[in-house]
C-alpha positions as CSV (number, residue, x, y, z in Angstrom):
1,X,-2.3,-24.7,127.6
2,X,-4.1,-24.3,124.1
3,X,-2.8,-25.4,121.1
4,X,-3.1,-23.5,117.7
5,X,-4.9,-25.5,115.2
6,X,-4.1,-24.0,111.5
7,X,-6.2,-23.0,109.1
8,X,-7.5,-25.2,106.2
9,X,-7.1,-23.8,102.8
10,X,-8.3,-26.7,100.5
11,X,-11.9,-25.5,100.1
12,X,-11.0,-21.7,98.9
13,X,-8.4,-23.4,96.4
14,X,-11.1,-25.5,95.0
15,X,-13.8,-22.6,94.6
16,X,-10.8,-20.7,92.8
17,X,-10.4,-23.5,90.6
18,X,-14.0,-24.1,90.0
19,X,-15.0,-20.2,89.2
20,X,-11.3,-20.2,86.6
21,X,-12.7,-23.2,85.0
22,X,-16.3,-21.6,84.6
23,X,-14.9,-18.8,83.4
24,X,-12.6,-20.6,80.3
25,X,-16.2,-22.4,79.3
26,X,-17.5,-18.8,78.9
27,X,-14.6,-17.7,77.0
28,X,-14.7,-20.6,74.9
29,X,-18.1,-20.4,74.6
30,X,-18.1,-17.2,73.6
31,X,-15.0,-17.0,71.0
32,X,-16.9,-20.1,69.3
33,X,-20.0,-17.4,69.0
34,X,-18.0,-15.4,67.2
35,X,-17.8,-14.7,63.2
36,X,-15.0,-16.4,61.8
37,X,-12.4,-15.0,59.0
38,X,-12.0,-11.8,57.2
39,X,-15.3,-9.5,57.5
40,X,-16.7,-8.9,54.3
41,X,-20.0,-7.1,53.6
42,X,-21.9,-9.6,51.5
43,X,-23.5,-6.1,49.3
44,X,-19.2,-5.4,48.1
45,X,-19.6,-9.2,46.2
46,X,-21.0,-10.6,43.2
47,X,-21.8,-14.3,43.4
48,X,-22.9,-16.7,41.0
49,X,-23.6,-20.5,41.1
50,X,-21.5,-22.7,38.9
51,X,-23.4,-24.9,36.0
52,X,-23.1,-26.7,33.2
53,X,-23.4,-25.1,29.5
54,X,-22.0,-24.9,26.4
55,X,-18.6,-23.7,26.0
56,X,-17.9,-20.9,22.8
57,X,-14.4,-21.3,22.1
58,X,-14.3,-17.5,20.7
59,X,-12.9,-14.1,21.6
60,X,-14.8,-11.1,21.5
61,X,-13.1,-7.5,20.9
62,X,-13.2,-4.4,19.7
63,X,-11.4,-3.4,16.5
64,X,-10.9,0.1,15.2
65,X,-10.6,0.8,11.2
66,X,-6.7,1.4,9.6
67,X,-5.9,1.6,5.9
68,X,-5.1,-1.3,4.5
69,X,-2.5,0.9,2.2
70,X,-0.7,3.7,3.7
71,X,2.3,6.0,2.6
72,X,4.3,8.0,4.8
73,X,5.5,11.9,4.0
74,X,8.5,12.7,4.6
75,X,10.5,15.5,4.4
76,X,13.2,15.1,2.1
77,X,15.0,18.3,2.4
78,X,15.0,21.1,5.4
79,X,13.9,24.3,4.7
80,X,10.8,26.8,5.8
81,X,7.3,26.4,4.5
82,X,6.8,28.9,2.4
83,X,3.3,28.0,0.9
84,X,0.8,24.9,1.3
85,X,-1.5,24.1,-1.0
86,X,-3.3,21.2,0.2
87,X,-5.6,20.4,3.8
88,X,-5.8,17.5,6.2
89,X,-8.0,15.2,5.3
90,X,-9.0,16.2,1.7
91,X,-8.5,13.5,-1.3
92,X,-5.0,14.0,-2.8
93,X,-4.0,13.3,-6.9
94,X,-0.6,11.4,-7.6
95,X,1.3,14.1,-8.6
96,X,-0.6,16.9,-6.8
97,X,1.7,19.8,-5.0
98,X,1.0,19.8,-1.1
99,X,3.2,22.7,-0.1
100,X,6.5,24.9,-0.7
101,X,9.7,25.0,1.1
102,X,12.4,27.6,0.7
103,X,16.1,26.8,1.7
104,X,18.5,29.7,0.3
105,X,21.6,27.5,1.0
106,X,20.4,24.7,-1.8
107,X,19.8,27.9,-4.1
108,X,23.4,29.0,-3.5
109,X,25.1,25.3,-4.1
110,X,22.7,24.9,-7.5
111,X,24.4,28.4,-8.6
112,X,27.5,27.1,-7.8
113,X,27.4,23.8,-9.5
114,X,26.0,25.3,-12.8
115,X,28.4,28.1,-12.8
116,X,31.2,25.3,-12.5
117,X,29.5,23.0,-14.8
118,X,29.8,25.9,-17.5
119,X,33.2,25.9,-16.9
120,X,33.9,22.8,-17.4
121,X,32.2,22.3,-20.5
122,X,34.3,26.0,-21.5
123,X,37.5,23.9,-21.1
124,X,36.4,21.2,-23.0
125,X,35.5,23.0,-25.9
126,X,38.9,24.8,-25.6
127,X,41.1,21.5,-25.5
128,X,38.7,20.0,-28.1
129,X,39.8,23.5,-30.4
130,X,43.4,22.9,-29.4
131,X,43.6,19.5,-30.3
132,X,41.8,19.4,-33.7
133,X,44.8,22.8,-34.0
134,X,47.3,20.5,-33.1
135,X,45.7,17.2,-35.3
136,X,45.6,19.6,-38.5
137,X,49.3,20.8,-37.9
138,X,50.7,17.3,-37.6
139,X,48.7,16.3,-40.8
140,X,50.1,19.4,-42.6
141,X,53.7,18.6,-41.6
142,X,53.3,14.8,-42.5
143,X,51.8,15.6,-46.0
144,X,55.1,18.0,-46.6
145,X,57.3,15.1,-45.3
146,X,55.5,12.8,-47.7
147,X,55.7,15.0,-51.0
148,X,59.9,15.8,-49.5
149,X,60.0,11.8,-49.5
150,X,58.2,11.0,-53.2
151,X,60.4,13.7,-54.5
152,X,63.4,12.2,-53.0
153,X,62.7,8.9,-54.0
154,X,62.2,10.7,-57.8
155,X,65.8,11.9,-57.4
156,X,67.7,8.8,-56.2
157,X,65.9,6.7,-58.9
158,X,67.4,9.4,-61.5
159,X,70.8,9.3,-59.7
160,X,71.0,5.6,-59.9
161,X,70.2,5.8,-63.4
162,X,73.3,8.2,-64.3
163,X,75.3,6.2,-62.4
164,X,74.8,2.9,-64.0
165,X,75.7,5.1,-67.7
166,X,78.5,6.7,-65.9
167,X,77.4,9.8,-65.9
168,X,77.4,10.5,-61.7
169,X,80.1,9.6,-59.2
170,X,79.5,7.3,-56.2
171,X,80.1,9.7,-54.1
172,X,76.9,11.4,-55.4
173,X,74.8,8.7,-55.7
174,X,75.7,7.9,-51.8
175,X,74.6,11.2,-50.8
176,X,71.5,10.8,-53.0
177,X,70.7,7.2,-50.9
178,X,71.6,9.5,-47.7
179,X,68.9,12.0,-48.3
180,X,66.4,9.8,-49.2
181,X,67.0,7.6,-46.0
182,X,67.0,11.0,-43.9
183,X,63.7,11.7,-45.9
184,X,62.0,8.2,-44.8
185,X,63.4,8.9,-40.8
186,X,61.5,11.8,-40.6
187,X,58.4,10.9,-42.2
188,X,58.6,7.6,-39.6
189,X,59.2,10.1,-36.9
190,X,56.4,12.7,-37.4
191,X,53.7,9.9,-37.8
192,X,55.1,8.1,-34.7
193,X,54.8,11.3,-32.7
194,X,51.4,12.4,-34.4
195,X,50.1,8.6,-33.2
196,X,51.2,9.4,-29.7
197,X,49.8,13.1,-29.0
198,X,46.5,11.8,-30.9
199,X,46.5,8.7,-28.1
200,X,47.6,11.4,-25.3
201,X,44.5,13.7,-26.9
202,X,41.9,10.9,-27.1
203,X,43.1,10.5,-22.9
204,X,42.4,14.1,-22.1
205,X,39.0,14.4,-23.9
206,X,38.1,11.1,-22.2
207,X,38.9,12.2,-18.4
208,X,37.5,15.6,-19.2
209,X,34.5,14.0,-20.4
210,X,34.1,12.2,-17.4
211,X,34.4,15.1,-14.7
212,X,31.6,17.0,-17.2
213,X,29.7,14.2,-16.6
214,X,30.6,13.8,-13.3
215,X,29.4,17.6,-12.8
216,X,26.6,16.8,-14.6
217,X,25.2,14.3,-12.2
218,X,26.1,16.2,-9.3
219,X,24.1,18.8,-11.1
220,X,21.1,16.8,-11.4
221,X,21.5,15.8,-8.2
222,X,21.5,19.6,-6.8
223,X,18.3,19.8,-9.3
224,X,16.5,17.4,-7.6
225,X,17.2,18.6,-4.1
226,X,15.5,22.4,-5.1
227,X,12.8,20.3,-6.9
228,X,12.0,18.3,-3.2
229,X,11.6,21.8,-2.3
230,X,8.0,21.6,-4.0
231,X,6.9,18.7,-2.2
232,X,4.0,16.5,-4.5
233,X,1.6,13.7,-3.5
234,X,3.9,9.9,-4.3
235,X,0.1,8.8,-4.5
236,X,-3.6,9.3,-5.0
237,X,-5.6,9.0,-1.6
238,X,-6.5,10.7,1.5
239,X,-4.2,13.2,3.0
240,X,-4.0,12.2,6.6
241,X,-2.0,13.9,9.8
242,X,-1.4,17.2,8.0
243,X,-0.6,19.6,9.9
244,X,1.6,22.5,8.3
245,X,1.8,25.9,8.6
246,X,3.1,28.6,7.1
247,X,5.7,29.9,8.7
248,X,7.2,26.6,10.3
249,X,10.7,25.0,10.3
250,X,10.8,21.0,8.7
251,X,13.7,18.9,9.2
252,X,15.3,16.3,7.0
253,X,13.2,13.0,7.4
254,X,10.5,14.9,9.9
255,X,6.8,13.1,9.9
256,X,4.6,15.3,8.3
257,X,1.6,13.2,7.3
258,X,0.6,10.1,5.0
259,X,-1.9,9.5,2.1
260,X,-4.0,6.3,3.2
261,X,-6.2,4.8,0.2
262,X,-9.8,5.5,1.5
263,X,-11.3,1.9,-0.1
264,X,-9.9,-0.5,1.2
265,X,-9.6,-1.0,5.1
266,X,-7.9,-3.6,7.8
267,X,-8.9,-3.7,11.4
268,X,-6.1,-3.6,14.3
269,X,-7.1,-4.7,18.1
270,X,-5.7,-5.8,21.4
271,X,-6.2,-8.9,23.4
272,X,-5.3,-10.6,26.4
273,X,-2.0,-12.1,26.3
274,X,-3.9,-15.5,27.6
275,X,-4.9,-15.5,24.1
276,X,-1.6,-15.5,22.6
277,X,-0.8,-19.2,22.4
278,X,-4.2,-19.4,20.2
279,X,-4.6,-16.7,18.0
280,X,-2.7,-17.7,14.9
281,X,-2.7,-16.2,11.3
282,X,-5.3,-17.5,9.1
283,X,-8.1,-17.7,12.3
284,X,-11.7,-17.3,10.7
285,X,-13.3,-13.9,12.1
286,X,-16.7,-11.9,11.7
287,X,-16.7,-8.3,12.1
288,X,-20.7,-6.7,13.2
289,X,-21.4,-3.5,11.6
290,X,-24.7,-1.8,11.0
291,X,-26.4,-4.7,11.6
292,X,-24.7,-6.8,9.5
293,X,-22.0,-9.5,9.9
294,X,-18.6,-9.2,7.5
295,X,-16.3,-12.1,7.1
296,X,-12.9,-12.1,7.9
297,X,-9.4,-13.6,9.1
298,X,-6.3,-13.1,11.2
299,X,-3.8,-11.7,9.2
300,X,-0.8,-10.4,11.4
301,X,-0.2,-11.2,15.0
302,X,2.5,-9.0,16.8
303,X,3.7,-11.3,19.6
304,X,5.1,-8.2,21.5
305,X,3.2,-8.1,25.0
306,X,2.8,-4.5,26.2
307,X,0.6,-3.9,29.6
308,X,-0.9,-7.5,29.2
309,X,-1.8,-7.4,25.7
310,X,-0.8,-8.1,21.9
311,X,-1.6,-6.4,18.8
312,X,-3.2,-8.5,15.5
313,X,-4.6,-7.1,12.6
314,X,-7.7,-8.4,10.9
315,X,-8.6,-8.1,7.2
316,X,-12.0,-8.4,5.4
317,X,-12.3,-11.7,3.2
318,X,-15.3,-10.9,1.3
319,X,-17.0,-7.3,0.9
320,X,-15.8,-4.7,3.5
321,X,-18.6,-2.1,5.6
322,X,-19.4,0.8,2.4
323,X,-18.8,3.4,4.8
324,X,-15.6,3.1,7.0
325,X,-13.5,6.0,8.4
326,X,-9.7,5.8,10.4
327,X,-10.4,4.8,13.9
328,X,-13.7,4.0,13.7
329,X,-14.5,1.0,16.1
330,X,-16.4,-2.0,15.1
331,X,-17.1,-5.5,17.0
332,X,-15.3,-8.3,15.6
333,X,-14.9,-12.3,17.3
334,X,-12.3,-15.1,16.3
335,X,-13.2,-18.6,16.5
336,X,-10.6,-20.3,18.1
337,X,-12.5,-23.7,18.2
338,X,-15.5,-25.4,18.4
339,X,-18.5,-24.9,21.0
340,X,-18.9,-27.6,23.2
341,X,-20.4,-28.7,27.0
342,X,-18.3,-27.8,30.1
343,X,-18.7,-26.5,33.8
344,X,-18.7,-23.2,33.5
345,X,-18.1,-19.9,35.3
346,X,-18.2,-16.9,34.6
347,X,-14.8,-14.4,33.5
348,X,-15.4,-11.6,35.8
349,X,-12.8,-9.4,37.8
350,X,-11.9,-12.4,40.0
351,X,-9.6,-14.0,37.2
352,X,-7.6,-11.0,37.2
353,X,-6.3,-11.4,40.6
354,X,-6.3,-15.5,41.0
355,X,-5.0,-15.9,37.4
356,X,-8.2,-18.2,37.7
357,X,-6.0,-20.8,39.9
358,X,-8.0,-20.7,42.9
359,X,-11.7,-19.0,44.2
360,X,-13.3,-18.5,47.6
361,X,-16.3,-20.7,47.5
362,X,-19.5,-20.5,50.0
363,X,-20.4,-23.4,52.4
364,X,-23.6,-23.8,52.9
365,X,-24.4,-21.5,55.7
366,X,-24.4,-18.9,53.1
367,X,-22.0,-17.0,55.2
368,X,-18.7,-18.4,55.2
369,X,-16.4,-18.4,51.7
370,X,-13.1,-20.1,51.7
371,X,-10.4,-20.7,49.6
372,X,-10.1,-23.2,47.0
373,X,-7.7,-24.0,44.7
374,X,-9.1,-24.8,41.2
375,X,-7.6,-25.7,37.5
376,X,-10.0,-23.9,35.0
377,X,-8.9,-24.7,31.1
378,X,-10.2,-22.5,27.4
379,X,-11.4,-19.0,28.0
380,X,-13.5,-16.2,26.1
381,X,-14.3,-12.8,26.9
382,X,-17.2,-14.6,29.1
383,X,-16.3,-17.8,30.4
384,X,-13.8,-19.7,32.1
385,X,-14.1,-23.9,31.3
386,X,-13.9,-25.7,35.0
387,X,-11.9,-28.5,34.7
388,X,-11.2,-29.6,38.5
389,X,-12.1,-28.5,41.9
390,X,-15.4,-27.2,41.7
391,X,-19.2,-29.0,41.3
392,X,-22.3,-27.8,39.4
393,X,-24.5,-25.7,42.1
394,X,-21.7,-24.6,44.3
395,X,-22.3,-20.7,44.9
396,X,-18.5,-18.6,43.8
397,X,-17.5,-15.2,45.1
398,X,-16.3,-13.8,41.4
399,X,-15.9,-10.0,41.8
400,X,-12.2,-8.6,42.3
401,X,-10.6,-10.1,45.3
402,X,-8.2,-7.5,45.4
403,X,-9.0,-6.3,48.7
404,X,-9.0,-9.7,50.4
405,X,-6.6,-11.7,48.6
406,X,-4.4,-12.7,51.4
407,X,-7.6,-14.1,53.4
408,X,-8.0,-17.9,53.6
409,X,-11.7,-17.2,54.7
410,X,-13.9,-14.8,54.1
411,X,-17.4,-13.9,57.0
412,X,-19.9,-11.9,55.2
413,X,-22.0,-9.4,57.0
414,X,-25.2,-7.7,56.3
């Protein structure tokens, strides 16, 4: 009987083995061939070597021309323009009518207020008339009292007389001492009550004095609202942002221009908010302008950061450009220190989105840029000082990573 011998399977498991390993060195192979990192075509980046040079320790912007002395119009009163009289631009006297507002409402209250200021000064005359009426009367009864007194006095001295020769009772010469007594009470009286109405009189002219004068200021006042009306340069200069028409509606305290002195000028600019730490008042500056350099210093800073930058203002030291006009831009720099060597690179769109703490630096196949992490020190408008991180010669990727700046490496393609 035959026996079934089985089937030996050792051989196909080894050819399966071999061909699976042959196939893993191809792959390997193969994925080693390829490009490693983020593709990047090499014409989308600027590179640049880094070296050694001298460091300016400056900042380079552009300024644009402000008065150095300007004063603001405002409208004082509302009202419609009725008439203007000057133009934008045009040089202005102190003193000098720029344009006409009517307001019929201000006309109104001034008729009021005089009307009731004549009225007041009516009753003032009035009570002045009726007091002096009143002074005269009480001096007119004292002087009768007076004379009734000396010619009482006359008649108890004669009485007194008789008496002593026996020629008038004492019943008589009582009444005689009665009379005269009476005489002196009523004298005492009248100038006791002439003393209080002329106090009471002095009262009532002085309050009444007061609300004329009250009226009076309130008056002026009134006066000086209808003369805003007419509304006059504060100051010689150059009539600036003027813009009204005929015809148009102004509101109390509504912009409507200033007067800027047209000699003398300051320059206003905006840097980098890196800079803000080292741009102090009193920093020495030079302004370029036809061809000619202009001292100058720092003389405001405005630490308020808006979009990244900060405002300072700039003012000449010495003799100013002869022909400046508002707005006009002119170069200007700020030493913030002195020049001296350092590893430089330079500061191009790559700072922006590194902050300058790190770069992607080429190896030496020329290909292949990775990630470095770098600590960079001063800065101008051009450089960046190296500090750590980087060597003289090594080649920089320094245009704006923004599109890669996740990447750890970066393969760049033809």
């Amino acid at each position: 009987m035959d026996t079934i011998v089985p089937r030996r399977r050792g051989k196909r498991i080894a050819y399966a083995l071999l061909a699976a390993c042959a196939l893993m060195a191809v792959a390997w192979a193969g994925w080693s061939a390829l490009p490693r990192g983020l593709r990047v075509p090499a014409r989308d980046v600027r590179i640049v070597a880094v070296e050694n040079g001298i460091f300016r320790d400056d900042v380079v912007l552009r300024a644009s021309a402000e008065p150095l002395n300007s004063v603001i119009l405002d409208a004082v009163e509302s009202g419609r323009v009725e008439e203007v009289l000057a133009l934008d631009g045009t040089l202005v006297a102190k003193g000098e009518l720029l344009f006409r507002l009517s307001n019929p409402q201000r006309n109104l209250e001034l008729l009021a207020r005089e009307a009731e200021h004549a009225q007041q000064i009516s009753n003032l005359s009035n009570l002045r008339v009726t007091q002096e009426a009143a002074r005269t009367d009480h001096q007119r009864r004292i002087a009768d009292l007076q004379f009734a007194l000396a010619q009482a006095e006359k008649q108890h001295a004669r009485n007194v007389t008789l008496a002593e020769r026996g020629f008038l009772s004492s019943a008589a010469l009582e009444e005689s001492g009665d009379r005269l007594a009476q005489q002196r009470r009523a004298l005492a009286d009248e100038q006791a009550r002439s003393a209080t109405e002329a106090e009471v009189r002095r009262t009532a002219l002085a309050q009444m004095g007061n609300a004329v004068d009250g009226l009076q200021a309130g008056l002026k006042l009134v006066h000086s609202a209808v003369d805003a009306l007419a509304v006059r340069a504060p100051v010689a200069g150059r009539l600036t942002d003027f813009r009204l028409q005929v015809g148009q509606k102004v509101r109390p305290d509504q912009n409507i221009g200033r007067i800027d002195d047209p000699r003398l000028f300051k320059l206003a600019a905006q840097i980098d908010e890196y800079y803000l730490g080292r741009v102090a008042v009193g920093r020495p500056a030079t302004v370029r302008h036809d061809g000619r350099t202009y001292p100058a210093r720092v003389s405001a800073v405005f630490p308020q950061i808006r979009e990244g930058r900060f405002a300072i203002e700039l003012s000449f030291t010495e003799a100013q450009p002869a022909r400046l006009s508002p707005g006009q831009g002119l170069d200007a720099q700020i030493a913030l220190g002195e020049a001296a060597r350092a590893m430089l690179l330079p500061n191009d769109a790559f700072a922006i989105d590194s902050g300058a703490a790190w770069v992607f630096v080429l190896k030496a196949d020329g290909t292949t840029a990775v990630r470095r992490a770098i600590r960079t020190g001063r800065r101008n408008d051009r450089q960046i000082e190296v500090l750590a991180g980087l060597a003289p010669g090594e080649r920089v990727i320094v245009s704006s990573y923004a599109a890669f700046a996740r990447a750890q490496q970066l393969q760049l393609t033809n």
